[in-house]
PyMOL CGO cylinders between C-alpha atoms (Angstrom):
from pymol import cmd
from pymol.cgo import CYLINDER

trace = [
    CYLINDER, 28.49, 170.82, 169.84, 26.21, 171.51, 166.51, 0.3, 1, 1, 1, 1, 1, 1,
    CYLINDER, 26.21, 171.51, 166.51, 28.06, 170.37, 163.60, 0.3, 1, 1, 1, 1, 1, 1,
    CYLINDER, 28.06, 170.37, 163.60, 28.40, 173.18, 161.07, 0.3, 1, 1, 1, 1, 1, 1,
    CYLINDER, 28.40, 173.18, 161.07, 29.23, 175.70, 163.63, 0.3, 1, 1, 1, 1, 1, 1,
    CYLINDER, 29.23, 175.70, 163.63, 32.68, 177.21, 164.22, 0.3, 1, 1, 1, 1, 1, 1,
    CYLINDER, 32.68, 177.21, 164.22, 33.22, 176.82, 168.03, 0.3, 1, 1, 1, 1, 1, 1,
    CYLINDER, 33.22, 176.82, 168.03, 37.10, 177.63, 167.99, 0.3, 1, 1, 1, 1, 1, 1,
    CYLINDER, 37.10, 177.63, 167.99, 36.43, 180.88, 166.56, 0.3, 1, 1, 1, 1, 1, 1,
    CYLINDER, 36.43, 180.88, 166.56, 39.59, 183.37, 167.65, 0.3, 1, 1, 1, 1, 1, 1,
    CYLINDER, 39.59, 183.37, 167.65, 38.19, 186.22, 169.29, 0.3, 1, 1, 1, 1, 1, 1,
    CYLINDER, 38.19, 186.22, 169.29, 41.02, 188.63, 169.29, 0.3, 1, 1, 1, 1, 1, 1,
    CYLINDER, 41.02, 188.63, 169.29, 42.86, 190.30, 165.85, 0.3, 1, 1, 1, 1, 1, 1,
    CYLINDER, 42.86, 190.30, 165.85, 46.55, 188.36, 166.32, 0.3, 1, 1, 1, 1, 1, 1,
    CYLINDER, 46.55, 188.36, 166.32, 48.84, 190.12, 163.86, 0.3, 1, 1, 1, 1, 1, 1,
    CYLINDER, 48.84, 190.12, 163.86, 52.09, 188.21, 162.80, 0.3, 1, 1, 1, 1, 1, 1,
    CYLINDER, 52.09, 188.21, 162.80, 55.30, 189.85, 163.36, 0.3, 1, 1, 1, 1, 1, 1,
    CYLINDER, 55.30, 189.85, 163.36, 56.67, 190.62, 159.80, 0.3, 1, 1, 1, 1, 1, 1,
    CYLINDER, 56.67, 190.62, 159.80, 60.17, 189.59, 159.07, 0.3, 1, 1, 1, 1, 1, 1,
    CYLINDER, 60.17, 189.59, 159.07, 62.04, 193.12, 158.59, 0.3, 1, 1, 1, 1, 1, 1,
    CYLINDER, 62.04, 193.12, 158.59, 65.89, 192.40, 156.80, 0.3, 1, 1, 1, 1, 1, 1,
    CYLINDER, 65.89, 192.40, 156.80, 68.08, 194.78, 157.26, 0.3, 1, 1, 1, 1, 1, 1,
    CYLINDER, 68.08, 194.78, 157.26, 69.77, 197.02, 154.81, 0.3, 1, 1, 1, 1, 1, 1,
    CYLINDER, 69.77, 197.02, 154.81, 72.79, 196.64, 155.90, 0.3, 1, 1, 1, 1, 1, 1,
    CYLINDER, 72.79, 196.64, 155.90, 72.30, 192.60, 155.94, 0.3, 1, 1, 1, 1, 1, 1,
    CYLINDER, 72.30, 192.60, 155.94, 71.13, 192.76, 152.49, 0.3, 1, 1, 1, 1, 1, 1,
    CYLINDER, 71.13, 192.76, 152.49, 73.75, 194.78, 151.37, 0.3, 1, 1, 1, 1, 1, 1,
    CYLINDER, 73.75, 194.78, 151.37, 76.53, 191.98, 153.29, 0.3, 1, 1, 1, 1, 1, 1,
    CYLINDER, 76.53, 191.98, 153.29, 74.57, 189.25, 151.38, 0.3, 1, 1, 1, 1, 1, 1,
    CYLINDER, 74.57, 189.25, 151.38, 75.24, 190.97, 147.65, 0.3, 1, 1, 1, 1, 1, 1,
    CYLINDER, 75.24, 190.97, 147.65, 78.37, 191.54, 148.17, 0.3, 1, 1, 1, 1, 1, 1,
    CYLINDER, 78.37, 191.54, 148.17, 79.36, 188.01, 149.66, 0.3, 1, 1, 1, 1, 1, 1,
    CYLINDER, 79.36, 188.01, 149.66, 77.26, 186.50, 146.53, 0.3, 1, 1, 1, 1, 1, 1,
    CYLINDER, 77.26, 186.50, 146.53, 79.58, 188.97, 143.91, 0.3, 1, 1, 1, 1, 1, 1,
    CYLINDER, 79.58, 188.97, 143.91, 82.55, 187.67, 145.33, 0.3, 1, 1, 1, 1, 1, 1,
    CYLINDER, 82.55, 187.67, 145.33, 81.45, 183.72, 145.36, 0.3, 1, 1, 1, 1, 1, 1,
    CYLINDER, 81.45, 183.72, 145.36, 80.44, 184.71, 141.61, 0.3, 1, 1, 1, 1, 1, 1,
    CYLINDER, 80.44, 184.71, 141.61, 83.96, 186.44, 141.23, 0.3, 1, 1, 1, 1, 1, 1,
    CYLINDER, 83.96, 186.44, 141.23, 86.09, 183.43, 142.31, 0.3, 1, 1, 1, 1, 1, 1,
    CYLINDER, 86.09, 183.43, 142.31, 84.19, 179.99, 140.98, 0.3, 1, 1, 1, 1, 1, 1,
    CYLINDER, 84.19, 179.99, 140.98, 84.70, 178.73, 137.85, 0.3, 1, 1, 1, 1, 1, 1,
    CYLINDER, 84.70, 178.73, 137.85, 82.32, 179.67, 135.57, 0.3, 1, 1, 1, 1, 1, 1,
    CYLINDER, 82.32, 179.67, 135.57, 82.94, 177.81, 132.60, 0.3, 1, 1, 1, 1, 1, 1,
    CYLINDER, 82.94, 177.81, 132.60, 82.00, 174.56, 135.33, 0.3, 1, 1, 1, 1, 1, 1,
    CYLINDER, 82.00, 174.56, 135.33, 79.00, 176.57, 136.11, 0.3, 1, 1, 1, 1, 1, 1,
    CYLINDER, 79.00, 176.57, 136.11, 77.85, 176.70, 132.48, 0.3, 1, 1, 1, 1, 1, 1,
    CYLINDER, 77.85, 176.70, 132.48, 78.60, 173.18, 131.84, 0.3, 1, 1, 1, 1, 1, 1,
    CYLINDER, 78.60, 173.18, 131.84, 76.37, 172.25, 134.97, 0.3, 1, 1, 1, 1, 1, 1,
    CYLINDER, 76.37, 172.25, 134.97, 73.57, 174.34, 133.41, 0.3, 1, 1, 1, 1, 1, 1,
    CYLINDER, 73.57, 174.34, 133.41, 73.55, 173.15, 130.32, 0.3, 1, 1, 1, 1, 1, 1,
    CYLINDER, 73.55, 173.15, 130.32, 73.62, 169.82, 132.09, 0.3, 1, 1, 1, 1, 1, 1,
    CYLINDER, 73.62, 169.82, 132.09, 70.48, 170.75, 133.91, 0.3, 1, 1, 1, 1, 1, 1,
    CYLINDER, 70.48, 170.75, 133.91, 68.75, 171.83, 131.36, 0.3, 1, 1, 1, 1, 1, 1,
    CYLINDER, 68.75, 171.83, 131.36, 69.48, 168.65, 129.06, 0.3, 1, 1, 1, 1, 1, 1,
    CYLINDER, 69.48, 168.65, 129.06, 68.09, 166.46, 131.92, 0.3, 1, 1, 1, 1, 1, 1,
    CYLINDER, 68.09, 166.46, 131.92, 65.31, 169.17, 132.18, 0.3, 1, 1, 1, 1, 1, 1,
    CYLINDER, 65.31, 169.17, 132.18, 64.18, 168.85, 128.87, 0.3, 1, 1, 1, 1, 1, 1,
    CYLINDER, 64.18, 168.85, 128.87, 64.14, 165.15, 128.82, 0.3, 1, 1, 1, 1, 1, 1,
    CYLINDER, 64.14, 165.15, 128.82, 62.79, 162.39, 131.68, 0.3, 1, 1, 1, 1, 1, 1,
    CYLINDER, 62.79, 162.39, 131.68, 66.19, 162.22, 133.86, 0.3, 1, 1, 1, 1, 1, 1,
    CYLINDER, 66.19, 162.22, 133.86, 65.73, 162.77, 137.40, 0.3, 1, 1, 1, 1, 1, 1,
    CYLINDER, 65.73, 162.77, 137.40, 66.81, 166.83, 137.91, 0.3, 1, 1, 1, 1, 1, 1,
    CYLINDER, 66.81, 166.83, 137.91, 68.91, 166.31, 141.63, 0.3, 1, 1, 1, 1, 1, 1,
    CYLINDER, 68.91, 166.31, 141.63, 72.36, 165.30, 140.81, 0.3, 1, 1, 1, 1, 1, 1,
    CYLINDER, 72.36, 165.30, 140.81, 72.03, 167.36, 137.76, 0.3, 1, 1, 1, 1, 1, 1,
    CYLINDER, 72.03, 167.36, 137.76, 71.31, 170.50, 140.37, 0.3, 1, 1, 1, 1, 1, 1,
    CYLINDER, 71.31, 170.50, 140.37, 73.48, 169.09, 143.41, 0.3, 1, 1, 1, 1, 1, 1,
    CYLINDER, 73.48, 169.09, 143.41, 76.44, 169.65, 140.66, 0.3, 1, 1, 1, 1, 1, 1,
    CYLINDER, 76.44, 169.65, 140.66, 75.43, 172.91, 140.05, 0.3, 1, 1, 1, 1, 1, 1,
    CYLINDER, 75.43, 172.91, 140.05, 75.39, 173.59, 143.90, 0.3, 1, 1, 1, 1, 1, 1,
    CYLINDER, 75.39, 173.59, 143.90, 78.64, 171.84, 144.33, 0.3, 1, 1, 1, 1, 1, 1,
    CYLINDER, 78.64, 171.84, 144.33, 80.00, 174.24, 141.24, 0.3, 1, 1, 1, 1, 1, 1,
    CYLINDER, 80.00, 174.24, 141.24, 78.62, 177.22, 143.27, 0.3, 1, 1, 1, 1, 1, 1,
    CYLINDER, 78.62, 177.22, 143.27, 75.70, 178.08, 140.88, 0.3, 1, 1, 1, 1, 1, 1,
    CYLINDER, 75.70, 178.08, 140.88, 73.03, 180.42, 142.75, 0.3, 1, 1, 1, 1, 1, 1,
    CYLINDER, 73.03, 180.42, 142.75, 69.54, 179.59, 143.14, 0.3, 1, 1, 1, 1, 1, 1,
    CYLINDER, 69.54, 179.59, 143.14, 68.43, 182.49, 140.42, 0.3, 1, 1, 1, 1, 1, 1,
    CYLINDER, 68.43, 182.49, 140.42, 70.62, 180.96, 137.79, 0.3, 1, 1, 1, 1, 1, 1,
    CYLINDER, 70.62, 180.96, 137.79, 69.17, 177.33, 138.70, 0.3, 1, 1, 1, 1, 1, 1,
    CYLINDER, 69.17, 177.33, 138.70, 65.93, 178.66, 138.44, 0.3, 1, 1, 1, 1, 1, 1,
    CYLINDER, 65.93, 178.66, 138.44, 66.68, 180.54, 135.67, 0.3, 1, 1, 1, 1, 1, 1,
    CYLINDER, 66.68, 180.54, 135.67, 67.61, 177.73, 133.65, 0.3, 1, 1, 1, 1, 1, 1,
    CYLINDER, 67.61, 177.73, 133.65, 64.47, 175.83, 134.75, 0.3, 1, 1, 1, 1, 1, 1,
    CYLINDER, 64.47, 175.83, 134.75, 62.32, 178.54, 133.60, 0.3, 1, 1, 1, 1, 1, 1,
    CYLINDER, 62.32, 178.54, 133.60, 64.04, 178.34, 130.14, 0.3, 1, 1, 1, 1, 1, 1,
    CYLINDER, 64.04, 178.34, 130.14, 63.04, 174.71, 129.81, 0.3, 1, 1, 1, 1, 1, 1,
    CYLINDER, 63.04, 174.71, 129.81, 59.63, 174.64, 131.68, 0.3, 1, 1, 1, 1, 1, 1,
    CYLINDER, 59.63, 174.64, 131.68, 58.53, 178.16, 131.11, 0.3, 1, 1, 1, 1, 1, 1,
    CYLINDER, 58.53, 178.16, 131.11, 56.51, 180.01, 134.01, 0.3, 1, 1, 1, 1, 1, 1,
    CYLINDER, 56.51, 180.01, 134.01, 53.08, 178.64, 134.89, 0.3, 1, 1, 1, 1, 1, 1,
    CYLINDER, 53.08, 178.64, 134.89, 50.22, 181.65, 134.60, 0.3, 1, 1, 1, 1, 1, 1,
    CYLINDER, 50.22, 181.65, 134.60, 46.75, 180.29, 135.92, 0.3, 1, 1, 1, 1, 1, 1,
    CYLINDER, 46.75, 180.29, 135.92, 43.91, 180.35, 133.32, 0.3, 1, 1, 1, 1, 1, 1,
    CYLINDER, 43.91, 180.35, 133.32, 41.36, 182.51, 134.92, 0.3, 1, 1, 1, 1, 1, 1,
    CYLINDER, 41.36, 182.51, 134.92, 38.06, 181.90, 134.22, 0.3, 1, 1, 1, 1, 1, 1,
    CYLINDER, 38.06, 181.90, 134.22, 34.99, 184.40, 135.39, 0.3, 1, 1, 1, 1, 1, 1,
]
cmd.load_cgo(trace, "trace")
């Protein structure tokens, strides 16, 4: 073997199988998610948020402020949501 020389190279193109949802899956999945939204209590929900974002803003460790979220049937958009409020969204400094 002569270091500095692929000799594992893969000979052959190997294509991954792409992950293809249905529309009909996606369509259960919104309407299961309306529903959960329909029936929790959302003035919990917007307590836990604010909650999150309060411990988000300062140094306080962010699980048990998102595990009661979870447990108060908050969605992962609105969680993330909330997090973006505080943190913002990253965008990478390109330089040429």
């Amino acid at each position: 073997m002569i270091v500095g020389v692929n000799q594992f190279q893969i000979k052959e193109d190997i294509k991954p199988d792409l992950l293809r949802v249905s529309p009909e899956l996606e369509t259960k999945q919104v309407a299961q998610l309306k529903e959960i939204k329909k029936n929790r209590d959302n003035v919990a929900v917007q307590a836990a948020l604010e909650a999150l974002k309060k411990a988000a803003s300062g140094t306080d460790n962010l699980m048990p402020a998102i595990l009661i979220a979870v447990r108060c049937y908050t969605s992962l958009g609105e969680i993330s949501n909330a997090l973006r409020e505080v943190f913002g969204v990253y965008k990478e400094n390109i330089v040429l």
